[in-house]
N, C-alpha and C positions, 0 to 999 in steps of 0.2 A: 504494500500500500504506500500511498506516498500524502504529503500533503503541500497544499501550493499555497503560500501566501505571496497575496495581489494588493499592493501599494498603490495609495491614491494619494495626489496631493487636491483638495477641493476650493475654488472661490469660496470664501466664509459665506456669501450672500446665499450660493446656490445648493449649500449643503442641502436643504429640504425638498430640491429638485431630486439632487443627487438618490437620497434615499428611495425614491418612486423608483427608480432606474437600477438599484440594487437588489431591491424586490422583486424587479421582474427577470432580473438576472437568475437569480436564486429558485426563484418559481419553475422558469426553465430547466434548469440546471436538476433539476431535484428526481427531471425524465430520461435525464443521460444515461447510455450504462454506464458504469462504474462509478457513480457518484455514491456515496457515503454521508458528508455530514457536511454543512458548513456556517457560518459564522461571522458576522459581520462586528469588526474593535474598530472606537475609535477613540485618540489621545485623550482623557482627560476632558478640562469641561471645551477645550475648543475642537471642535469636530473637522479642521483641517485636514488632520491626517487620518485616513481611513485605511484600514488592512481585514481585506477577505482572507479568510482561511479558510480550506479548503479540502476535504480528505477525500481519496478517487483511490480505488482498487489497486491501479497502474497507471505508468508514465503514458501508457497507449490510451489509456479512455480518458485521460483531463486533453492531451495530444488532438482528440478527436473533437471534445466539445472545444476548446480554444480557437480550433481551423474552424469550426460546422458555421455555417452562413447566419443559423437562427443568432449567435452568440456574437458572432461579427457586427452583423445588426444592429443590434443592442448594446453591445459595447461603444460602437459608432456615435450612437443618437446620445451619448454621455461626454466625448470629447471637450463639446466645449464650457465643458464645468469644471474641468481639470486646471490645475497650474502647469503641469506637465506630466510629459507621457507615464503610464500605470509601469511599475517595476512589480516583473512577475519572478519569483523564487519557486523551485520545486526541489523536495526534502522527501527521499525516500523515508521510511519509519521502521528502523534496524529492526529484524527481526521476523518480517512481515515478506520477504520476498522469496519469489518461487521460483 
């Protein structure tokens, strides 16, 4: 299994945009195979920095929904509430692979 954590930096204004848009991410996300479990942190009381966490079976099924069109989409239509591009991390989870 692995898990990905997905770095946002957010406009303070449009944070409460931003959230609509993570929820629909997650909604989706939830019909993938291999998805597992996920988690939306953000810093403290200023919601700037936002970090998705993310646990997927394997590097092949997060691999799948990341490329798939439905997530491109969606992830697109959130661009311009960002300060800059999302940093994505993926972290196998010792113990767990096959």
């Amino acid at each position: 299994m692995i898990k990905v954590l997905l770095e946002r930096r957010i406009k303070r204004a449009d944070y409460p945009k931003l959230l609509g848009y993570l929820q629909d991410l997650r909604a989706a996300a939830v019909y993938q195979p291999g998805y597992v479990f996920g988690e939306t942190l953000v810093r403290g009381k200023d919601p700037i920095d936002t970090i998705v966490i993310s646990t997927w079976m394997s590097e092949d099924h997060w691999n799948a929904w990341l490329t798939s069109q439905e997530r491109i989409e969606l992830d697109s239509a959130m661009t311009h509430l960002l300060l800059e591009e999302p940093k994505i991390r993926v972290y196998k989870i010792l113990g767990t692979e096959t």
